[in-house]
Structure formats: structure tokens, C-alpha cells
C-alpha positions in Angstrom: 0.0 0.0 0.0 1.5 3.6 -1.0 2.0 5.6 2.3 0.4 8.6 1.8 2.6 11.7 1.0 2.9 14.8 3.7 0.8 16.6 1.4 -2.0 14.6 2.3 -1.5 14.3 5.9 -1.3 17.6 6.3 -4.3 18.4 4.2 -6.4 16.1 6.1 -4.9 17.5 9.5 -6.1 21.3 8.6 -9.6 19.8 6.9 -10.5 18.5 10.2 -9.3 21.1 12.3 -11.5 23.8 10.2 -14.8 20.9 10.4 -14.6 21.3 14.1 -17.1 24.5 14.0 -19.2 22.8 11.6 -19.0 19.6 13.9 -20.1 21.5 16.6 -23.1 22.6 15.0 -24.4 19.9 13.1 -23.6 17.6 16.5 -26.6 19.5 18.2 -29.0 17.8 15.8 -28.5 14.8 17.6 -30.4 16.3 20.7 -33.7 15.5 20.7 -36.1 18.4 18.5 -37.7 21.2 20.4 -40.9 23.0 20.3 -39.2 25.8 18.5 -38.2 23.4 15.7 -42.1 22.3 15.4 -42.9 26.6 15.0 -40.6 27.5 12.6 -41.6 24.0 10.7 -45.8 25.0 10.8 -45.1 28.7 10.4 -41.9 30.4 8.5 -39.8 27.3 6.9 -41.7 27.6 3.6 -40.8 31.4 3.6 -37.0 30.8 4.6 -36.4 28.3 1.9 -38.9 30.7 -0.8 -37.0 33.9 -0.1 -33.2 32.3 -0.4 -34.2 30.6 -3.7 -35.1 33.3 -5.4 -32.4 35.3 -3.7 -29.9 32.1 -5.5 -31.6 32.8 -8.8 -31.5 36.1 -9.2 -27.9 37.2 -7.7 -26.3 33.9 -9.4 -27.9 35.7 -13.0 -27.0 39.6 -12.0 -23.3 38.8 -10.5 -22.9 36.2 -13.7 -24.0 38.7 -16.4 -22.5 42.0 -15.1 -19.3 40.0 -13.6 -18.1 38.4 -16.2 -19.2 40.4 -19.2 -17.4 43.5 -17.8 -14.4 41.4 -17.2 -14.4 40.7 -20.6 -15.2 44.3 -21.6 -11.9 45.3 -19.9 -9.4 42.3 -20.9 -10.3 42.1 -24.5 -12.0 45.3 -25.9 -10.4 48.9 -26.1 -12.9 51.4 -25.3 -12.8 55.1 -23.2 -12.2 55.0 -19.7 -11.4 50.5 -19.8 -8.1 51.3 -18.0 -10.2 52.7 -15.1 -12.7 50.1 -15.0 -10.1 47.7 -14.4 -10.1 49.0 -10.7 -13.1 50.4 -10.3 -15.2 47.0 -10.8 -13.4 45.7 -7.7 -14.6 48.2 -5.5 -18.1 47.6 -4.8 -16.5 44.6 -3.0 -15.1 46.6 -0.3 -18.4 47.7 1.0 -20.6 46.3 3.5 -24.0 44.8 2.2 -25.4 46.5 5.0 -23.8 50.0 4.6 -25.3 49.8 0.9 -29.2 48.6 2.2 -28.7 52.0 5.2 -27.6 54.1 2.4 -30.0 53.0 0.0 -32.8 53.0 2.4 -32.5 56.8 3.3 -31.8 57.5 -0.4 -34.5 55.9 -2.2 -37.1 55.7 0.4 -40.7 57.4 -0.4 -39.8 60.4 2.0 -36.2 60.5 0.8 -34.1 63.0 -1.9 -34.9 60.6 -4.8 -38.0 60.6 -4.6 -38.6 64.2 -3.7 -36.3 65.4 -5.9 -38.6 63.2 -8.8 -41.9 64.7 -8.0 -40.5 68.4 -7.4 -39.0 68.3 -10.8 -42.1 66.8 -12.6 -44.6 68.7 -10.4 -46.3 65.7 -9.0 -47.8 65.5 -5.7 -47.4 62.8 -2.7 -49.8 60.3 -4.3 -48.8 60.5 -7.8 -45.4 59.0 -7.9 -44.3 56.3 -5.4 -41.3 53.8 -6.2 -41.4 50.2 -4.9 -40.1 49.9 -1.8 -36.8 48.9 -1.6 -36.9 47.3 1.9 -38.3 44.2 0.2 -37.1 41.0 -1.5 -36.7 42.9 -4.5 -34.5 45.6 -3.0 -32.0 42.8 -1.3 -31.5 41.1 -4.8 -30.6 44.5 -5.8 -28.0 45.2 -3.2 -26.8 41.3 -3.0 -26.2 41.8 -7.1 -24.6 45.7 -7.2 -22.3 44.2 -3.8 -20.9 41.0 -5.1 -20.2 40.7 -8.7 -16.7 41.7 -8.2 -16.7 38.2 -7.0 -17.3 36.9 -10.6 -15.6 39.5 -12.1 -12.1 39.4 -10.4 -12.0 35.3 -10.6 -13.5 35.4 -14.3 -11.3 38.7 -15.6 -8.2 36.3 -14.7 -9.4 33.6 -16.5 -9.6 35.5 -19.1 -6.2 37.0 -19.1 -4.8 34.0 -19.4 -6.9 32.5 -22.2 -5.3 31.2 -25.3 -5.1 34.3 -28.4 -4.8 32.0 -31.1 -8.1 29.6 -30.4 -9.8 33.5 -30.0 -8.0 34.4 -33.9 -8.8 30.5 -34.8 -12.5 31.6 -34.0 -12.5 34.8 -35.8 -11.0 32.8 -38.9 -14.1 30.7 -38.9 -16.0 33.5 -38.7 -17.2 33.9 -35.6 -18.0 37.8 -34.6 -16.5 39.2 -31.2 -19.7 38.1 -29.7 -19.6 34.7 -31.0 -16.1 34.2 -29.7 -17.0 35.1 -26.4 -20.2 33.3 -26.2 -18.7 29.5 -28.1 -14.9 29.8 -27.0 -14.4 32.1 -24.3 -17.1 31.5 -21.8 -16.6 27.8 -22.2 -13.3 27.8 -21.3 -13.9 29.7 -18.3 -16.2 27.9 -16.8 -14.6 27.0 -14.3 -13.9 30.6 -12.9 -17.2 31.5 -13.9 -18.8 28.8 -11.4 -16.0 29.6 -8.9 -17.3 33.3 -8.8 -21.3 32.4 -8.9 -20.6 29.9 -6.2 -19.3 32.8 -3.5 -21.6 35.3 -4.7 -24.4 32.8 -3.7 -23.0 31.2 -0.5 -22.0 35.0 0.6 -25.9 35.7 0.2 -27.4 32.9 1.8 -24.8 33.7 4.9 -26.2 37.4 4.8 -27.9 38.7 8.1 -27.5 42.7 8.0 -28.9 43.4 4.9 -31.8 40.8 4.7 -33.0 41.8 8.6 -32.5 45.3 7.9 -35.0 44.9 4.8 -37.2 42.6 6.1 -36.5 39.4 4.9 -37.0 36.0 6.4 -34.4 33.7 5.4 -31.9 31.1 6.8 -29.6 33.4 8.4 -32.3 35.6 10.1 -34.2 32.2 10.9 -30.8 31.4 12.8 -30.2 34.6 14.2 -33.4 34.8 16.2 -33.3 30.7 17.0 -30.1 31.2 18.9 -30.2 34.6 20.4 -33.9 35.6 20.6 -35.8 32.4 21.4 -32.2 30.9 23.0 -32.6 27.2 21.1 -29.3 26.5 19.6 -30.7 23.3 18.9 -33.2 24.7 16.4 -30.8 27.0 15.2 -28.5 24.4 14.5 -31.2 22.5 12.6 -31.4 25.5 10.7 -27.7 25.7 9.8 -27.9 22.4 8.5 -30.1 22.7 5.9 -28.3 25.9 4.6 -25.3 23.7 4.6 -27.5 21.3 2.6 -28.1 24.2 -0.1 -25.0 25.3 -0.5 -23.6 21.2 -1.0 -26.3 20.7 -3.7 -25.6 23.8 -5.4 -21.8 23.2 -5.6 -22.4 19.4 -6.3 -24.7 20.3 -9.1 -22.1 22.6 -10.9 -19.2 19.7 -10.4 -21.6 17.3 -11.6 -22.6 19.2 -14.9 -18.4 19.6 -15.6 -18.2 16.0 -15.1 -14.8 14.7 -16.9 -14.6 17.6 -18.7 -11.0 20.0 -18.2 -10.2 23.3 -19.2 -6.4 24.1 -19.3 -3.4 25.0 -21.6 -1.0 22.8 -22.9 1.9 25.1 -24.0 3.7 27.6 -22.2 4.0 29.8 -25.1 2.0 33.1 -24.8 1.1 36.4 -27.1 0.1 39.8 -25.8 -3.5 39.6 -25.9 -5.0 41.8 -28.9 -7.8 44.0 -27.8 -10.8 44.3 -30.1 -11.5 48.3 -30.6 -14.8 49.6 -30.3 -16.4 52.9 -32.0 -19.1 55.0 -32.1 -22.4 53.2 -30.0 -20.6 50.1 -29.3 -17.8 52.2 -27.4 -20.8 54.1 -25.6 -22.2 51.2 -24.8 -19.4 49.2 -23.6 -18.8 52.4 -21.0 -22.1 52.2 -20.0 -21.8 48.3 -19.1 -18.7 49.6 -17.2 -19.7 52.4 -15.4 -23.6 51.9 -14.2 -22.2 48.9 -12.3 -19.8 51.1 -10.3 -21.7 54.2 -10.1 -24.5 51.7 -8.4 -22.4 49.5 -6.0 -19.6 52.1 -5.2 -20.3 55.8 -6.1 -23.6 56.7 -5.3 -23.4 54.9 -1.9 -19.9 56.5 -1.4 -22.0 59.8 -2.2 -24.8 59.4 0.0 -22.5 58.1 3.2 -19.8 61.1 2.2 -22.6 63.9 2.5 -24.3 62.0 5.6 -20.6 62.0 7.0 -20.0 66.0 6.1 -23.4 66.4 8.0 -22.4 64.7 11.0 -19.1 67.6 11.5 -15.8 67.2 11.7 -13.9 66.2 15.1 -14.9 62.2 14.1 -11.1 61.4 13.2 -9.6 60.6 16.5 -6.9 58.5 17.7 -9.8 55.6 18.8 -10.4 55.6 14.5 -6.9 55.1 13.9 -6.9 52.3 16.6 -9.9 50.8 14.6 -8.3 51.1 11.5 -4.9 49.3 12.6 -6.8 46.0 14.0 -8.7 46.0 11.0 -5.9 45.9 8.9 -3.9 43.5 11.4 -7.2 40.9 10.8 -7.2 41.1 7.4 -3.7 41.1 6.5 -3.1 38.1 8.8 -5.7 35.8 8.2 -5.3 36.6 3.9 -1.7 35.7 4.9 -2.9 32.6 6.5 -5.9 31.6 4.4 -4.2 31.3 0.7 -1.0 29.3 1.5 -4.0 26.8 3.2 -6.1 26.9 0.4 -3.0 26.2 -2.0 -2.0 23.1 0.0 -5.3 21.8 0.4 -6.7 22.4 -3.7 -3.0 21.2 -4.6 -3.9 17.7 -2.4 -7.6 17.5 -3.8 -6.2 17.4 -7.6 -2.9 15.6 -7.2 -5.0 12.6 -5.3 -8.4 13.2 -6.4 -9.7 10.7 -3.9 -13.3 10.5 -2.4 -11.8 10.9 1.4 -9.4 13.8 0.3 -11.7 15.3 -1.6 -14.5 15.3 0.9 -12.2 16.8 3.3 -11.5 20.0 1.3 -15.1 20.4 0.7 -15.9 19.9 4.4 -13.6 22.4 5.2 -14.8 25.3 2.5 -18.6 24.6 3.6 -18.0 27.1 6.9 -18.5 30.3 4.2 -22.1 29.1 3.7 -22.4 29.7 7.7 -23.4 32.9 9.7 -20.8 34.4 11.0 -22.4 34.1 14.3 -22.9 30.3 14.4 -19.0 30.0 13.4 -18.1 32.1 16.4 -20.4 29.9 18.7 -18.4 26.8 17.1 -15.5 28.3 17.5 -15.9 29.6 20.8 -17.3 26.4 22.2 -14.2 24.0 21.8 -11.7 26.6 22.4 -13.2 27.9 25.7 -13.4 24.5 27.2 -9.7 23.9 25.6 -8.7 27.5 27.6 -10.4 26.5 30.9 -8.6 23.0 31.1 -5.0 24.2 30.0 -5.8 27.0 33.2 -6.9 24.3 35.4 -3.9 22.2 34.5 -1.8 25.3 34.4 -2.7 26.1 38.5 -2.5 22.5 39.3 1.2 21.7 38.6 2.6 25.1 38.0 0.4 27.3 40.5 -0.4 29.9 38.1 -2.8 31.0 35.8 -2.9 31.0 31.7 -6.2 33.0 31.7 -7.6 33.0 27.9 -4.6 32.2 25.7 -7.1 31.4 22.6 -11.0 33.4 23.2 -9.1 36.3 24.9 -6.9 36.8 21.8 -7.4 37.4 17.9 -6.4 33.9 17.8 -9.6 32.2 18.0 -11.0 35.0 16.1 -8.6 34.5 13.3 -9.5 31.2 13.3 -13.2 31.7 13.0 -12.3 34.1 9.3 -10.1 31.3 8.1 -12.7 28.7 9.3 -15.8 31.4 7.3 -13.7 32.4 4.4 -11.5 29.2 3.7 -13.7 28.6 0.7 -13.2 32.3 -1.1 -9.6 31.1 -1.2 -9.9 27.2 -1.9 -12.6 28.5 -4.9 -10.2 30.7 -6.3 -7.3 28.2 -6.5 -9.2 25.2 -7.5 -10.6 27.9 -10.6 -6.6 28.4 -11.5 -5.2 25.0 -10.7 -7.8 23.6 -14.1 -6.1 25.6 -16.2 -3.0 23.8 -15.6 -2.2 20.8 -17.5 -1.4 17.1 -15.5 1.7 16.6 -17.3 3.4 19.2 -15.6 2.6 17.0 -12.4 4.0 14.0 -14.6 7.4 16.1 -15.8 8.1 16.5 -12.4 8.2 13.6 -11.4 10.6 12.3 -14.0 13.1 14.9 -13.0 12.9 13.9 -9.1 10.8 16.8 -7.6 8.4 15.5 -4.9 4.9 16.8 -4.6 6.1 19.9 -2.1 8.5 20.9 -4.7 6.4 20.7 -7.3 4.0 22.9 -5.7 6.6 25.3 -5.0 8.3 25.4 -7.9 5.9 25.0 -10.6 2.4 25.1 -9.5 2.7 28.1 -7.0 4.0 30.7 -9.5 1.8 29.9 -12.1 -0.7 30.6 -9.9 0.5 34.1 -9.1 -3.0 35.8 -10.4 -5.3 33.4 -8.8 -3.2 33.4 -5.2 -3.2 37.2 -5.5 -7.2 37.4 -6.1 -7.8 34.9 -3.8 -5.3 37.3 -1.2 -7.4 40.5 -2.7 -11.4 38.6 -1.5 -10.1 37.5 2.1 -8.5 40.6 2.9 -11.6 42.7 1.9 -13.9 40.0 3.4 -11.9 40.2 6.8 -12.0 44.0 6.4 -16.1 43.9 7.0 -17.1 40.7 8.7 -19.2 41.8 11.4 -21.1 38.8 13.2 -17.8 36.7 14.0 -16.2 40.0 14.7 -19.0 40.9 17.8 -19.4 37.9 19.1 -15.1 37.3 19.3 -13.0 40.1 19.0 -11.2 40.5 22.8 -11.8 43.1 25.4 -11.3 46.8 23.9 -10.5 45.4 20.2 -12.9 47.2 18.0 -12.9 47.4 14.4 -14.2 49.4 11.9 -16.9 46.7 10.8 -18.3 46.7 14.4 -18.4 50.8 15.0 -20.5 51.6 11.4 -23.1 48.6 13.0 -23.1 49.9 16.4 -23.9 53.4 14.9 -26.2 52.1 12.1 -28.0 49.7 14.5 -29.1 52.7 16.6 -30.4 55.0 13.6 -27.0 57.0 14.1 -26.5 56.8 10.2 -24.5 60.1 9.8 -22.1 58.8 12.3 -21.9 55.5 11.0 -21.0 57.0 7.6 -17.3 57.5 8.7 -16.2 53.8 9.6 -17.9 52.9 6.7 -16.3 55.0 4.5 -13.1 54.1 6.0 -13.4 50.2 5.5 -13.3 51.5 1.8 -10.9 53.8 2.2 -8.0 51.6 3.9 -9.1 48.8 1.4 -8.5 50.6 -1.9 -4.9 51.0 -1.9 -4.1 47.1 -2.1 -7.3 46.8 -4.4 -5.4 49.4 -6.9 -2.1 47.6 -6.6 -3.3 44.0 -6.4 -5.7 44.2 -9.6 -2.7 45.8 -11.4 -0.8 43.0 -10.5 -3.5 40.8 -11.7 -3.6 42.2 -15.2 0.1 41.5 -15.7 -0.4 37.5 -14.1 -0.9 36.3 -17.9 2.4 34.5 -18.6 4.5 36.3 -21.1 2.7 39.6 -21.1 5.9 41.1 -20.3 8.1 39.9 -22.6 9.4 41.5 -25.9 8.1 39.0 -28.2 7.0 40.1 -31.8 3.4 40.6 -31.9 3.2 37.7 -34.3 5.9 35.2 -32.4 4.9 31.6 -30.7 2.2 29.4 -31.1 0.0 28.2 -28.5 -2.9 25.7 -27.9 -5.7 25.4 -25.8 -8.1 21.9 -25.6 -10.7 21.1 -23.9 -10.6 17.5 -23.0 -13.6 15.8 -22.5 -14.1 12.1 -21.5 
């Protein structure tokens, strides 16, 4: 029998030390059910599991179409103002669901300037114009959509980059139009990314609580939320967490299943600058349109409305407890991003070198705590660790006479656990989207020249992977940056961030105030958002080197079997 490599060990090691929140949870369905369980079962289930499938539906369509047809707007298409979009796309993913549904709430609300501003300008009285309200179903699709496409659009805009030119010229020698070449060869051959990017958009939804209970919206998470901590039956809630579990394993088992045998990667290593179709007159318009509406939506006008709330609000906000806030914000997110992609290399690399059921099922346990409130994480979390705490004290004062205190809950450690444990799976997605586009045989020539599987992963794997690590760095960090549940429930005594002061403030109408730490989460975020997605745009191999335009010949297949 082959002994397994360390590899492997190790990636089973790290799969079951993420599970144990997830154990923790799921092991309270053993206890026997409750009358709570029977309540929610007569009276709100149906509504719960209504309300998240259409919220699947319609943010898996709005993040898909706007993500990945601006990401190939900007990588293959010249047009005005594409070397700005690059950037700009990204940044709607710096800012709070919540902060958008506040902002949008007191913008677009009957009494609010939109509105107003509408029937001043046409003359029209109370009664005679009247916009849907946006705290509705409707109105979290919206802000789920104009919030997370950057998802699809970072993972699906590298993809892209380092697509094939000649099967895009081979197309156009067919005769296929621009639109047919992205349509039959393009999006094909991203699929992967493309499902990699749907699948957080919709498990980032379905974990939603701020903006959904702000709106009004039973689902899961606000099922959960008011299981555990209003009606105090974490047996119920747990119930609950299972079956959201259950959605998010049928929706990613679904997508695998359609892929089947299929692969999507490059067999050469020789690349050509990509050549960027020019658009004129209306199609250039347009094109900037696409663009634009996207970020004006998910990052300007909010940035707008929270800016002149803010201005409102006077100055004398910026104090030495904001730049406190702002330094363990950036201490989270810069340590768990450090933490989280070097995991989620190890554990993708393991999943498609071995490709076994138990290895495979391992990774996938441990990328299903993303699909989990923040909230029920930090209970999993805090429930093992405590106990863990309490008996290192108690053997601590037995045989040394002193005290340990809270090396783990009274730390960021166990609260950098609980983001690595919640956003594992942004990483492990974005990896697994990059590691299909790399051929087997480079597995298979390393081999034959003596390089072991941790040398081949360093030395081969890891910096083709440069664009993929780097987004996957990019979505934790940001993520981190404005996780609020996990953040409440475990951050230590006096360890604020900025996430936790805009809810605070927002949670108690305080809006104008709230405006600040909100705009800051964007403001401390964009400077590695600028750099990284620069970074990103020169990942394709051999986009900086001098070759002639016309020099090297590559090929891209897609196997099927």
C-alpha cells in the first residue's frame, strides 16, 4: 500500500481542524427536537427556503452577467475610460451589504431625496409618484447583485487574461463575430472561474444577516439569528444551519456534476500579448455604459450618500480611537489573507494531485463554513476553544500554580481562526478555478526529474498561480476587512474594528455617524485593491516579454471524456 505523502496528511490534518465548528453545529442535531423546531416547521420554513431561492436565482444571474461580461469588456475590448474600470469593478466589494441597504434605504425611500427630488421636478404630488419599496425582496437582490459581482468579475477577468489568443483568432478565422467568440470559445473555457465566482456570490448571500434583517427578509440566516439569540434554542438554530449547509452542498455538487470529466487548461507555455478588439461610435458608448452603471451603483452613489451623511455629522470624528480601529482591522485582514491562501493552496493542490473520495470530501468539508453565519461560526468556535482555555488554566494552576487566563478566546487567535474557518472557501474557490487551467503533465514532468509533490508545488504550480493566489489574497483581505457577526461575538476586550463601529452606529439609527467607519473600510481597502488588480492584469504569462506581436504558437483543448 503507498503511504500517503505529507501533502496529504497535512491536508487532512487542517480539513479537520476547520470541520470542528461545523461539527459542533451539526452535532446539536442529535439532541432530541424542540418546540421551537415544530414553530418555525408550521409557520416560517416555507418562507425561509422561498425567499433564499429566489435570492440564489437572481444574484447567481446579475453577479454572472455583469461580472463576467465587464471582465471581458476590460481584458479584450479597447474602449474610453477600460483602463479605469479595471479597478473600479473591484470596488463595490469593499463595502458592507449592510452599509449599501442603510444608504440605500435613506436614499431611495418614499420620504427620501430621490424621490422628492422626482416629483419636485415633474410637479407631482405625494400620491402620484411612489417607487417600490426597496426594503423588500426585490430591493436585497438589488443590493446582493450591485455588492458582489466583483466576485465573478475578479476570478473570471483572470481567467480570461490568461486565455489562449490563437483559439480567440482561430474563432474569428471561422468567422465567428466578437460576440460569438466570447459566447462559443471564451465562456466555455472559463467555466470554471465563472462557477468559482457564482458559487461565493451565492453562498456570501445565503450567509447574509445585516442586509436581509435590515429589509425585512426571512431567510436562513435571520431564521438562525433569532433561533439562537432571541428564542435561546441553539438546537433549532443548528437545525437550521444544517439545511443551509445542505443548499450550498447541492448547489456546488450540481455545478461539479454538470463539468463532469470535462478540463479546461493550456498545454503550452507559449503566450502572445492579448490583442484588444476596438470599439467605436455606440458600441464604445455602450461598452462604457456596461462599465460604469455597475460602479456608479455598487460604489459611487453609496460612497455619495455616506460622504454627505458624514460631512453632515461635522468634523472632530477622526480621533486617535479611529486610527486604533483602523490598525486591528488591517492587522485581521492582513493576517488571516496571509494565512488563508497558502492553506487553500495546500489543500486544492492535495484534492487534484490525489483526487480521492476521502481527500476530496475533506476539502469540501472544510470550504462549507462560508455558507455559515458568521455568528454560528463564532459559537463553534468559541465552544471547543473555551473548554480547551479552561482546562489548560486548570492544568496550568495544578502543577505550576499559576494561571494561563484566555490564551485562545481572549486573543485574535480564536478570532482569526473563525475568518479562516468562514472564508477558507473564497480562497480554496479561487485556486481550485486556476489549478484547471494547468495541464497534469506538468505534475508528470516533475516527477521524472525527481521533484516530490512539495517541490512541485513550489516550484511549478505556485507561480503559475500568481494571479489566482493574489485574487484569492485580494477577496479574504476585503472579506476580513467587513465581517461583522464573527467580529462581535469574538473580538477581545477593547478590540474594536471598523466593521463593528458603522453597526453599532447604524444599529441605533445614528447613520450620519456611521458614515465615517464605513467610508473608512473602503478607504484603507483601496490602496491594495489598486495595486493588487494591477498585479493581476500583468499575471498572464508572457505579457511582459518582448516578443514580436506575431511570435509563438500556442494551444488550448478542452478534453472531454
Amino acid at each position: 500500500m503507498k503511504r500517503p505523502s505529507a501533502i496529504t496528511l497535512v491536508t487532512f490534518l487542517l480539513a479537520g481542524l476547520f470541520a470542528i465548528p461545523v461539527v459542533t453545529v451539526v452535532a446539536h442535531l442529535f439532541y432530541p427536537a424542540t418546540d421551537t423546531w415544530a414553530h418555525l416547521v408550521d409557520t416560517v420554513l416555507a418562507s425561509y427556503i422561498q425567499n433564499s431561492l429566489w435570492l440564489i436565482i437572481a444574484v447567481g444571474a446579475g453577479t454572472l452577467v455583469i461580472g463576467a461580461g465587464t471582465a471581458w469588456l476590460v481584458t479584450m475590448c479597447r474602449f474610453p475610460l477600460r483602463a479605469g474600470f479595471e479597478w473600479a469593478l473591484i470596488l463595490p466589494l469593499a463595502v458592507p451589504s449592510y452599509v449599501i441597504a442603510y444608504a440605500y434605504t435613506d436614499f431611495f425611500q418614499f420620504a427620501g431625496p430621490f424621490q422628492q427630488a422626482i416629483r419636485e421636478l415633474m410637479g407631482w404630488g405625494m400620491q402620484e409618484f411612489r417607487l417600490p419599496n426597496i426594503r423588500s425582496l426585490g430591493g436585497a437582490m438589488i443590493v446582493f447583485t450591485l455588492v458582489l459581482f466583483p466576485y465573478v468579475y475578479l476570478i473570471a477577468r483572470t481567467a480570461f487574461l490568461q486565455q489562449s489568443v490563437s483559439v480567440l483568432e482561430v474563432s474569428r478565422s471561422l468567422g465567428a463575430s466578437p460576440r460569438q467568440a466570447f459566447f462559443r470559445v471564451a465562456l466555455p473555457l472559463a467555466r470554471p472561474a465563472l462557477a468559482a465566482g457564482v458559487a461565493l456570490a451565492l453562498m456570501e448571500t445565503l450567509a447574509d444577516f445585516g442586509a436581509v434583517s435590515y429589509f425585512g427578509v426571512p431567510t436562513f440566516t435571520t431564521g438562525i439569528y433569532r433561533a439562537w439569540f432571541s428564542m435561546g434554542d441553539k438546537i433549532a438554530a443548528a437545525q437550521l444551519s444544517t439545511l443551509l449547509l445542505v443548499f450550498v452542498a447541492l448547489l456546488l455538487s450540481l455545478e461539479a456534476w454538470s463539468r463532469r470529466k470535462r478540463r479546461y487548461h493550456h498545454t503550452t507555455g507559449q503566450y502572445r500579448r492579448l490583442k484588444r478588439f476596438e470599439l467605436r461610435g455606440w458600441r464604445a458608448g455602450a461598452a462604457t455604459l456596461a462599465c460604469g452603471l455597475p460602479v456608479f451603483l455598487g460604489f459611487v452613489l453609496p460612497a455619495l450618500i455616506l460622504a454627505n451623511l458624514a460631512i453632515g455629522a461635522g468634523d472632530g470624528q477622526i480621533t486617535a480611537r479611529y486610527l486604533g480601529l483602523v490598525r486591528n482591522t488591517l492587522t485581521l485582514g492582513l493576517l488571516t489573507a496571509a494565512l488563508a491562501v497558502p492553506v487553500a493552496l495546500l489543500v486544492a493542490y492535495a484534492m487534484r494531485r490525489r483526487g480521492g473520495l476521502a481527500i476530496t470530501a475533506a476539502g469540501r468539508i472544510a470550504g462549507l463554513g462560508y455558507a455559515i453565519p458568521g455568528s454560528i461560526i463564532a459559537v463553534g468556535v468559541l465552544i471547543p476553544f473555551a473548554a480547551f482555555d479552561n482546562m489548560l488554566d486548570g492544568l496550568a494552576r495544578q502543577w505550576f500554580g499559576i494561571s494561563t487566563g484566555l490564551l485562545l478566546t481572549g486573543s485574535i487567535l480564536a478570532l482569526v481562526f473563525a475568518y479562516l474557518v468562514r472564508f477558507l472557501s473564497v480562497a480554496l474557490q479561487t485556486t481550485e478555478a486556476g489549478l484547471q487551467k494547468i495541464t497534469p503533465s506538468m505534475d508528470a514532468a516533475a516527477a521524472t526529474l525527481g521533484a516530490g509533490p512539495g517541490r512541485t508545488l513550489l516550484r511549478v504550480h505556485a507561480p503559475l498561480l500568481k494571479g489566482s493566489l493574489l485574487t484569492a489574497y485580494l477577496l479574504v483581505l476585503v472579506d476580513v476587512m467587513k465581517e461583522l457577526p464573527a467580529t462581535l461575538i469574538m473580538r477581545p476586550f477593547n478590540f474594536d474594528t471598523l466593521a463593528v463601529q458603522a453597526h453599532n452606529l447604524a444599529s441605533d439609527e445614528r447613520l450620519a455617524e456611521a458614515a465615517l467607519p464605513a467610508l473608512t473600510i473602503v478607504l484603507v481597502g483601496l490602496v491594495p485593491v489598486i495595486l493588487l488588480s494591477r498585479i493581476v492584469a500583468r499575471s498572464r504569462p508572457g505579457e511582459d516579454a518582448a516578443a514580436p506581436a506575431g511570435g509563438g504558437t500556442e494551444r488550448v483543448t478542452i478534453v472531454t471524456g
